[in-house]
N, C-alpha and C positions, 0 to 999 in steps of 0.2 A: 143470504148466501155469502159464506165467505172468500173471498179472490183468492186466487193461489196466486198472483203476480204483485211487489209492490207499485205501489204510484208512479207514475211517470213523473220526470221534472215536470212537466206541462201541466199533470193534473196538481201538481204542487205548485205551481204558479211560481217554475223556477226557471233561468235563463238556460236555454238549449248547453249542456256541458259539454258537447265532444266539437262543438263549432261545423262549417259548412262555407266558405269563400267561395265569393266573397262577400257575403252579407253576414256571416256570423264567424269571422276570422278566428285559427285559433290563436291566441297570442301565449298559452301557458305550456311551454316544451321542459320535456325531463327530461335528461340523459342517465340514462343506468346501466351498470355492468357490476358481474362478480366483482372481487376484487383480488381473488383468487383462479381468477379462469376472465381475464381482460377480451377473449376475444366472445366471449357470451354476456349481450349485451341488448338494449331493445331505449326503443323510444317513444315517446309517450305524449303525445298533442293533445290539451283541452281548450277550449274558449270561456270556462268557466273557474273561476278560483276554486267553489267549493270540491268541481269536481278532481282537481289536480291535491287535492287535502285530502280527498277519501284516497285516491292514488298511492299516497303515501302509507294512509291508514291502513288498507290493505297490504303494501306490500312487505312491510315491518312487522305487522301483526302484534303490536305489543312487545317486542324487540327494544333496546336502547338504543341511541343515536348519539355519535359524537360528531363535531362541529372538525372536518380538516383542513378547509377551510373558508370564504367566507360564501363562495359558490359550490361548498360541496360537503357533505353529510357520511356517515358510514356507519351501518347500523352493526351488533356486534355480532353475527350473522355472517357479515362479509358482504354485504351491500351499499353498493355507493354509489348515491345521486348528485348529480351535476346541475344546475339549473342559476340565472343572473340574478331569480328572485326568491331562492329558497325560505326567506325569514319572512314575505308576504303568506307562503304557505304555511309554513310552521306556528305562525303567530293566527293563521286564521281560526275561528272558533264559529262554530255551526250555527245557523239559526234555525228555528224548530222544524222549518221544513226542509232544510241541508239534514238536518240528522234523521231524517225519514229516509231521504232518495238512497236509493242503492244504484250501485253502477251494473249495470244488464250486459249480457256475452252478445257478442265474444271480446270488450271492453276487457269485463273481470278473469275471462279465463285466460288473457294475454298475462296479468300481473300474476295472477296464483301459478301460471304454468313455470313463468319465470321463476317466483319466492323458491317453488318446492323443486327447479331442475330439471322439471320435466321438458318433454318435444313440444314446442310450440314457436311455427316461425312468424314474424311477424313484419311486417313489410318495410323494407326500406329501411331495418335497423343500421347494416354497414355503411348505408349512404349518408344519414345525418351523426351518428355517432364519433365527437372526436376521438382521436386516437391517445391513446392513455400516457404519451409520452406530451401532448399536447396539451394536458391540465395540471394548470397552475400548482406548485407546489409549497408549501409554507415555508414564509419567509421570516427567520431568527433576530430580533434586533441584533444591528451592527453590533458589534465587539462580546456578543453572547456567544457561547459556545451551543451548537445544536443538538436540543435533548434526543435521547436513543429511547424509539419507542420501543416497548414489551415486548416480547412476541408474544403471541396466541397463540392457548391452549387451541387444540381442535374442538368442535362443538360438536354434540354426540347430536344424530337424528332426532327429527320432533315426530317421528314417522307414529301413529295414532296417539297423539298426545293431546292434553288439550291445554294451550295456550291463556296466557294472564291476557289477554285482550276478549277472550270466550268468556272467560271468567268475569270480567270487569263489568261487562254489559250489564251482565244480572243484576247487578249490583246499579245500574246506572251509573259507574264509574267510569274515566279515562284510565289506563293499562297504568301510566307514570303513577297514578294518584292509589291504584291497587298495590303497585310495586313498593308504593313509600310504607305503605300499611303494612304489609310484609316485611321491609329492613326494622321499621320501629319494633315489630314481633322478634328479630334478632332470626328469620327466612332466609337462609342463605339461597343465594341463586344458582339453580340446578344446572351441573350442567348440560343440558338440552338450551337451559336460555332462557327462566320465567318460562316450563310448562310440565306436566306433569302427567299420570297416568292418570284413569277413572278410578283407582283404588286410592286417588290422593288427594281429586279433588277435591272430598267434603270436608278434610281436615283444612284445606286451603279456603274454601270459602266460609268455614266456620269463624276461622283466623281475621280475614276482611270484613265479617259482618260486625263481630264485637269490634272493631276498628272504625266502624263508621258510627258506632253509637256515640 
C-alpha cells in the first residue's frame, strides 16, 4: 500500500527540526518581511540546520537571491531575510535523508501563505521582528562614492504558473543549475520571474534536458 504522507524526520533518522525547550532548543531564527510592504513580515524558529535550508527553499521557490548584506539576502521577488548565520544556510547541501523530509502544516502553510500574500497570522511576528530602520545598511569604502541601486521593474503575478524550481526537480536539478541551462540557451528571464505557463513548459523542459546531456 502506498502512504499518502511523507516520512517523518524520525522515520528518517533525522534531528527533531522545529525544536522544543528546553531539550531541543531552537537556535536557527529568520527574520523576514516584504521589502515593499516592511510592516508584513513573520518569523521563523528551527533547531535543525536542514530544516531552516528547506525554509529558504520554499520560500524563494527557485527565485534569485542577492547578498545586501552580510546578514541579509533579497530575493528578486522582494523578499528579504535577516538571520547572523545566513552563509551556514545557504552553503548547507542536503544529505539523502534531508532531501526526502518535507516540512508538514501548519510549518509550510506559514511560508507559502507568506511567498503568495495571502492571510495567514502567525504568532509573535511583531514581537521578535526588528524594525526595518534597525537593520544594518551597506557600508561603501571610505572615499567611494555610493553606488545608486536600479530600480525595479514590477514583477508580473506567478498566479497559476509553474515555476523553474517545479521544473528543476524532474530533472533532479537545483533551480540555480536549471536557470544556468536556460541563460547558456540565450532563455531570457520572464517577466513573472523564472516561470511560465503549462502551454510553455514542454518547450522549457525540452531546453534543460538537452542541457543536461
Amino acid at each position: 500500500m502506498t502512504r499518502d504522507t511523507p516520512p517523518s524526520a524520525q522515520e528518517l533518522g533525522l534531528p527533531d527540526p522545529y525544536g522544543s525547550a528546553p531539550s531541543r532548543p531552537a537556535r536557527h531564527v529568520l527574520y523576514i518581511q516584504w521589502a515593499n510592504d516592511p510592516d508584513r513580515r513573520i518569523v521563523l524558529i528551527y533547531a535543525a540546520l536542514y530544516a531552516a535550508r528547506k525554509c529558504l527553499d520554499m520560500l524563494f521557490d527557485g527565485d534569485e537571491i542577492e547578498r545586501i548584506s552580510s546578514h541579509h539576502i533579497r530575493s528578486t521577488q522582494g523578499i528579504i531575510v535577516k538571520s547572523e548565520t545566513l552563509d551556514e544556510y545557504l552553503n548547507h547541501e542536503y544529505t539523502k535523508a534531508e532531501a526526502k523530509w518535507v516540512m508538514s502544516s501548519p510549518e509550510d502553510r506559514a511560508i507559502i501563505s507568506f511567498r503568495t500574500k495571502s492571510t495567514y497570522e502567525h504568532q509573535s511576528d511583531k514581537e521578535y521582528m526588528p524594525e526595518p530602520g534597525e537593520m544594518p545598511k551597506r557600508r561603501e569604502p571610505e572615499g567611494q562614492v555610493p553606488t545608486q541601486r536600479k530600480s525595479r521593474k514590477h514583477r508580473a503575478s506567478r498566479d497559476g504558473l509553474i515555476t523553474i524550481g517545479d521544473i528543476a526537480t524532474q530533472f533532479k536539478l537545483k533551480a540555480r543549475d536549471a536557470r544556468d541551462i536556460l541563460r547558456k540557451a540565450k532563455i531570457d528571464n520572464p517577466d513573472s520571474g523564472w516561470a511560465w505557463s503549462e502551454g510553455d513548459v514542454d518547450r522549457i523542459k525540452a531546453i534543460i534536458k538537452e542541457g543536461t546531456k
